[in-house]
C-alpha positions in Angstrom: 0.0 0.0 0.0 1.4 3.7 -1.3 2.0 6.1 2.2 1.7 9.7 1.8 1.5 12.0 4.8 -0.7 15.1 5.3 1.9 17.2 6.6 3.3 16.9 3.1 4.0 20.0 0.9 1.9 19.1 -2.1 -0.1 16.6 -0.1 -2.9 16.7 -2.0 -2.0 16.8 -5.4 -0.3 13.6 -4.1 -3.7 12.7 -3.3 -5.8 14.1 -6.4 -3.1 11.4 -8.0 -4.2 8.2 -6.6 -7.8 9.7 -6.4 -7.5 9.4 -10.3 -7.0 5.8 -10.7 -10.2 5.4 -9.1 -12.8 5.6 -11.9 -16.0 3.7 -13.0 -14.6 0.7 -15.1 -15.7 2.3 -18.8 -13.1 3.2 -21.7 -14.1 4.3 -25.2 -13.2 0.7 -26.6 -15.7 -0.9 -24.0 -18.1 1.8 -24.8 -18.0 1.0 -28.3 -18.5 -2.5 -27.7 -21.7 -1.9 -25.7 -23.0 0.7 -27.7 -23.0 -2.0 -30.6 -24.5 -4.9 -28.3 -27.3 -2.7 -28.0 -28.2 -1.8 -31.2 -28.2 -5.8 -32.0 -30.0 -6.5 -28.6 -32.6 -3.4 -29.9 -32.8 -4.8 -33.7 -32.5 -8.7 -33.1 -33.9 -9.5 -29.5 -33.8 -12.8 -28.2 -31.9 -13.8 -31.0 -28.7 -12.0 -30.0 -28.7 -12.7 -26.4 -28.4 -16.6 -27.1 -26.0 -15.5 -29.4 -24.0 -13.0 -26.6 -25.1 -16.0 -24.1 -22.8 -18.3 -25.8 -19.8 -15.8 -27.1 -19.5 -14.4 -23.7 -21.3 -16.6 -21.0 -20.2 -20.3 -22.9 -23.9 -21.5 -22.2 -26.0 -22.5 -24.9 -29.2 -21.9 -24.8 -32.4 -21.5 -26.3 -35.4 -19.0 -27.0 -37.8 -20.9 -24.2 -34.8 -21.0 -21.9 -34.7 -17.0 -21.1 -37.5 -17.2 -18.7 -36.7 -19.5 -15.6 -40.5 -20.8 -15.2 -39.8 -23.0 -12.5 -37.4 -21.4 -9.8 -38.3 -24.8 -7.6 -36.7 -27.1 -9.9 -33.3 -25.2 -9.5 -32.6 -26.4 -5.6 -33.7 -28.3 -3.4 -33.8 -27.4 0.3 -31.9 -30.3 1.3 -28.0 -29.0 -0.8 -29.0 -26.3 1.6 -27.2 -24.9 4.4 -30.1 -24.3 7.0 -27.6 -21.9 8.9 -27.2 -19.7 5.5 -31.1 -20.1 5.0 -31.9 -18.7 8.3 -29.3 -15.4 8.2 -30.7 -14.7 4.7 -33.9 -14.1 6.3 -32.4 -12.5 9.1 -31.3 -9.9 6.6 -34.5 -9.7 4.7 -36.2 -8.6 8.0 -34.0 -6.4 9.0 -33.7 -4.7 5.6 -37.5 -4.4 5.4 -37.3 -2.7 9.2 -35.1 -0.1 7.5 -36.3 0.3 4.1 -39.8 0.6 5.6 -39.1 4.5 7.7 -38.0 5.6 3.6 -41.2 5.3 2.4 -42.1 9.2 1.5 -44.8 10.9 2.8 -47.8 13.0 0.7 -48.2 16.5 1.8 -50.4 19.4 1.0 -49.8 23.1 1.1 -52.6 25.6 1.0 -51.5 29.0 -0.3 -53.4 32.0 -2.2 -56.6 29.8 -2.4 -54.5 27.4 -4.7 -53.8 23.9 -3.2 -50.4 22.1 -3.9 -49.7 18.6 -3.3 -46.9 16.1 -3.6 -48.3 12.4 -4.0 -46.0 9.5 -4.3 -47.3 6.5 -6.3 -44.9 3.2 -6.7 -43.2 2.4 -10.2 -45.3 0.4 -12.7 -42.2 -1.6 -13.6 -38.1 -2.1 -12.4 -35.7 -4.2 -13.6 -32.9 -5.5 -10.9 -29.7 -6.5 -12.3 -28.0 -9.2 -9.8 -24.4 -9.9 -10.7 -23.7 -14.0 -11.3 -20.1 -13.8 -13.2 -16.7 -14.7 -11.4 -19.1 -14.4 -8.1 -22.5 -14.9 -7.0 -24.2 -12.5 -5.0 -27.4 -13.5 -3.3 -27.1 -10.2 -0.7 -27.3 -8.3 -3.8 -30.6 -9.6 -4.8 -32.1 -8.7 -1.6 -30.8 -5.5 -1.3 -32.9 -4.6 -4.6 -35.7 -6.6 -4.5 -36.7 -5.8 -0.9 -37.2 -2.1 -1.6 -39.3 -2.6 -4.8 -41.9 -4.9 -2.7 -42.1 -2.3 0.2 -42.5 0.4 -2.8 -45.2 -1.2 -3.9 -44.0 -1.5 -7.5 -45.9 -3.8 -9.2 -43.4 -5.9 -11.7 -40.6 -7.0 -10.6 -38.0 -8.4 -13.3 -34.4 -10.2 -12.1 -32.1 -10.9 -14.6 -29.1 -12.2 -14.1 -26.1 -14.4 -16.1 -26.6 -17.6 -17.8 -25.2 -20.3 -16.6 -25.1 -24.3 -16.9 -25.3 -24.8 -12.9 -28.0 -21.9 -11.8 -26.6 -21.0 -8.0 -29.2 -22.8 -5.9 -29.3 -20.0 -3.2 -30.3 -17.3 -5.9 -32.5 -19.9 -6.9 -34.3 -19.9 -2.6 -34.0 -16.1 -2.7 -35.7 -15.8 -5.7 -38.4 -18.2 -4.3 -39.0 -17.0 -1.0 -39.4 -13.3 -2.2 -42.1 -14.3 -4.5 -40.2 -13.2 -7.6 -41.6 -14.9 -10.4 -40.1 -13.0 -13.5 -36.5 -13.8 -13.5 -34.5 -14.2 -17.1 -31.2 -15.9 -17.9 -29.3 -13.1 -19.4 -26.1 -11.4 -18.5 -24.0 -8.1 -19.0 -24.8 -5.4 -21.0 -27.4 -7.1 -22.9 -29.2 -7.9 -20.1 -29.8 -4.3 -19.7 -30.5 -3.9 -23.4 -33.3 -6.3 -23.1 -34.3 -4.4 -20.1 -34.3 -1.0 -22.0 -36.0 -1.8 -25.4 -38.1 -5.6 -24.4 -37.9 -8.0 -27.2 -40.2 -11.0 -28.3 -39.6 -12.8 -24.7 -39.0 -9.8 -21.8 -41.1 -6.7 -21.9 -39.3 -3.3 -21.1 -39.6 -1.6 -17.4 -39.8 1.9 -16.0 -35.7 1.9 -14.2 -33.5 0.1 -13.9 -31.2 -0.8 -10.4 -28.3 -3.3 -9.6 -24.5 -3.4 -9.6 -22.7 -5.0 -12.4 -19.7 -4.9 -13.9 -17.9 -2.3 -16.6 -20.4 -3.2 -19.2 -23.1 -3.0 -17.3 -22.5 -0.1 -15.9 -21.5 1.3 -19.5 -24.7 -0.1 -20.5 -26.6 1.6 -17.9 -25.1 4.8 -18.6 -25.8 4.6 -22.3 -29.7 3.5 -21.9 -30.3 6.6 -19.4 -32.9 8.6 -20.8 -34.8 5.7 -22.6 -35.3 4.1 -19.0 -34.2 5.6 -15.2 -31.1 3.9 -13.5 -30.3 3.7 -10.4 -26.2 4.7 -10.5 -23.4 4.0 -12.3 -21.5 1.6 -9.7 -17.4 1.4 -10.0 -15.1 -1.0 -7.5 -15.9 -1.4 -4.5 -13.9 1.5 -1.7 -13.6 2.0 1.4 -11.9 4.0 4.4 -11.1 3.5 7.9 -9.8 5.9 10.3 -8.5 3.9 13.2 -5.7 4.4 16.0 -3.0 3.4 18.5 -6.4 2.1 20.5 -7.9 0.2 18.1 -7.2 -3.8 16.9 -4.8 -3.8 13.7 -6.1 -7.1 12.7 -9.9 -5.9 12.7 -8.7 -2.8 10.5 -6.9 -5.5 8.6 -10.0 -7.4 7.5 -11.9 -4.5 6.9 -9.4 -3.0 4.2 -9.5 -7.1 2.7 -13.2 -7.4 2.8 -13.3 -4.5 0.0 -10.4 -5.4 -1.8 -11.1 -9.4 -2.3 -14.3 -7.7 -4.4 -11.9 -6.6 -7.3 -8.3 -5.5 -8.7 -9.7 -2.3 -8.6 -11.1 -2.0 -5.5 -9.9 1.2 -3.3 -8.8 0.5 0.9 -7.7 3.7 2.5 -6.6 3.6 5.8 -6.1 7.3 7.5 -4.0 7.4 11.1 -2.1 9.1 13.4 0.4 6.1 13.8 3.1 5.0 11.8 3.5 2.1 14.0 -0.5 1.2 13.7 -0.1 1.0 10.1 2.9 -1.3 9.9 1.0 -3.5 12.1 -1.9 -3.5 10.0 0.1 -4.3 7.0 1.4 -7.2 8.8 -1.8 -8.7 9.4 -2.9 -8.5 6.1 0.2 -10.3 5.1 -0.1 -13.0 7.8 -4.3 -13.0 6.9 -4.2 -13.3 3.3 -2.3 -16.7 3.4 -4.8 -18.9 4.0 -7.9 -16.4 1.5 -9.0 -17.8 -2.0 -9.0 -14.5 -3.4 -5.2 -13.3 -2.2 -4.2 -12.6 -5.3 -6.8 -9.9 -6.2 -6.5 -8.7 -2.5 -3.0 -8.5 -3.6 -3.4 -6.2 -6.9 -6.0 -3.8 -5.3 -3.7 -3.4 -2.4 -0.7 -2.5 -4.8 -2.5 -0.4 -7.2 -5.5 1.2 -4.7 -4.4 0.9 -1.5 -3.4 3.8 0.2 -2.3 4.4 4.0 -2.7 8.2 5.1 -0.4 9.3 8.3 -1.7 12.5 9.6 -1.1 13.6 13.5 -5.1 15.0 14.7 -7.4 12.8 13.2 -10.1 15.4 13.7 -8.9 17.2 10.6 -9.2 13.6 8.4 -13.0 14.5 7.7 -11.6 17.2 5.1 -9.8 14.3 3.2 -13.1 11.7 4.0 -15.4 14.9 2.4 -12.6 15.1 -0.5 -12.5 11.1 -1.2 -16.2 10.9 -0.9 -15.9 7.3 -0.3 -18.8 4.4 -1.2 -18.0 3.1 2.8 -16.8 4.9 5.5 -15.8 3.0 8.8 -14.9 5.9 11.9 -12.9 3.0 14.7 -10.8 5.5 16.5 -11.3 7.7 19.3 -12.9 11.3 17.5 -15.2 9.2 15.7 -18.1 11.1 16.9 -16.4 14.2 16.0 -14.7 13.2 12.9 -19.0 12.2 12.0 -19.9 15.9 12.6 -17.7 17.2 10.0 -18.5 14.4 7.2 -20.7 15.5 4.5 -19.4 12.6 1.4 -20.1 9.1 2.4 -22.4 6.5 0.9 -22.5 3.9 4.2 -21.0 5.3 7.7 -19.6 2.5 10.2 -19.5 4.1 13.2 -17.0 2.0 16.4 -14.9 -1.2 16.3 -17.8 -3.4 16.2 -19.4 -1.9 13.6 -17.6 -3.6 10.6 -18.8 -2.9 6.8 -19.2 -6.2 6.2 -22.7 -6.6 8.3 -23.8 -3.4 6.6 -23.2 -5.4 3.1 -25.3 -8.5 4.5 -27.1 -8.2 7.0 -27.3 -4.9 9.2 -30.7 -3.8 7.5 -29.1 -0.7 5.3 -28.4 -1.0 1.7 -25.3 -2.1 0.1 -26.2 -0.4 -2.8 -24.2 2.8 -2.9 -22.8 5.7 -4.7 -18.9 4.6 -5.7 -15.8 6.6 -7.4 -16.7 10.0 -5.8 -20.4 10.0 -6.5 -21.3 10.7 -2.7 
């Protein structure tokens, strides 16, 4: 991890530097192959997604298999852990809890004779991307779905990648939240089909859900013909933590957003030079034994960043500056520090409150503005 230090001359230019490798995956090549997947997707339909199924996906499949008519037939409850069962409903509860106080209100105002009124009505139609390429992620598919339902929006669509062994856990989620409009398509096709329709999927009103640099250059491009939810980049995060707090916590919650992707951003600000080496040595000794150490390796190198500066109170002007997706405030002026921060997507406020329970199971959304966007 690069180590720059506030009391630096040209501090943040230094910082304005690394900022700019963080960006939303899209290039003008991958732009241009998007843009032309959905023109075919617009002109052909179903035709070119079993075609873009099979160039990009390597499943073969055909017209009737698009719609997944039967979500039973894809697991069965016994290949399923009943611990994993009973914490995803764990998290659908308490994401309802918290979804439910954002429902907006209706209001009137009176004035000159002439009455004025606000009235909120739920979407006809969304469509919720749920990523299912090099990972599978069935907390994504709550996170959208369980707004929608306490919205009141009245169709639903999933769509998410083809593949020859359907994830049996997407298959449960699907299932137990009564989703019964899910399609077998992937990338930025997907969010063709969910744009213009074809023969087989009708279009919808927006369009939510993470995804990866096509998607997300998809979603961009389709704005305007249909709402979207954001443009998500890699996954980022920042800890401020301290002398006080436990090196190895900080440790896993720098890994737990950099084992997402190569490009993910871990910041960690502190007062302590010592702190920081310690950290680094637990994510050296803690790495070993992860799958993914290799891509917790190249975010580290390219994203990471450690930021030594000596009153922690002033780090909310470089937190406001970063505008970072997650934010987790472990050391002493958290409170403080919380005052003063205006850019954040999620806020993680003490030692116990890691970002991880926030991305399964705390009851907020996981969802959130990445690259700056907050």
């Amino acid at each position: 991890m690069k180590v720059i230090e506030y009391t630096s001359e040209n501090f943040w230019e230094l910082l304005d530097q690394h900022l700019s490798l963080r960006q939303i995956e899209t290039n003008v090549k991958i732009d241009e192959v998007v843009k032309s997947i959905l023109k075919d997707v617009k002109e052909f339909g179903d035709e070119k997604i079993i075609q873009f199924a099979k160039d990009f996906d390597k499943v073969s499949l055909k017209k009737n298999d698009l719609k997944i008519s039967n979500l039973k037939k894809l697991y069965s409850l016994d290949q399923l852990n009943n611990e994993t069962i009973e914490s995803f409903r764990v998290a659908i509860n308490n994401i309802k809890k918290f979804h439910q106080k954002q429902l907006p209100e209706n209001y009137e105002v009176i004035n000159m004779n002439a009455r004025l009124q606000s009235i909120w009505k739920p979407m006809d139609s969304v469509g919720l991307y749920v990523p299912g390429g090099n990972a599978v992620y069935p907390s994504s598919l709550i996170m959208s779905v369980v707004p929608a339902q306490i919205a009141g929006v009245k169709r639903i669509v999933c769509v998410t990648p083809p593949t020859d062994n359907f994830n049996p856990y997407v298959a449960f989620l699907l299932d137990e939240l009564g989703i019964n409009e899910v399609y077998q398509i992937g990338g930025a096709q997907a969010i063709a089909a969910l744009a213009y329709g074809t023969n087989t999927i009708q279009p919808v009103n927006k369009i939510f859900g993470p995804g990866n640099a096509y998607v997300a250059a998809a979603k961009k491009q389709v704005f305007g013909k249909v709402g979207i939810d954001l443009v998500a980049g890699p996954s980022e995060i920042v800890v401020v933590a301290d002398d006080d707090n436990n090196p190895e916590w900080v440790a896993t919650d720098l890994m737990a957003q950099a084992e997402h992707d190569e490009n993910s951003q871990s910041i960690l600000i502190t007062n302590s030079k010592v702190f920081s080496d310690k950290v680094l040595d637990k994510i050296e000794n803690l790495k070993k034994e992860l799958s993914k150490k290799e891509i917790i390796n190249a975010s580290l190198e390219k994203h990471g960043l450690i930021i030594l500066i000596d009153d922690l109170n002033l780090s909310s002007e470089i937190i406001n500056k970063i505008g970072p997706e997650h934010l987790h405030l472990q050391s002493s002026e958290k409170e403080e520090i919380l005052k003063k921060v205006n850019n954040a997507g999620g806020i993680f406020l003490g030692n116990y409150s890691t970002e991880a329970f926030g991305d399964y199971v705390a009851g907020t959304n996981h969802v959130l503005p990445t690259s700056g966007a907050a």
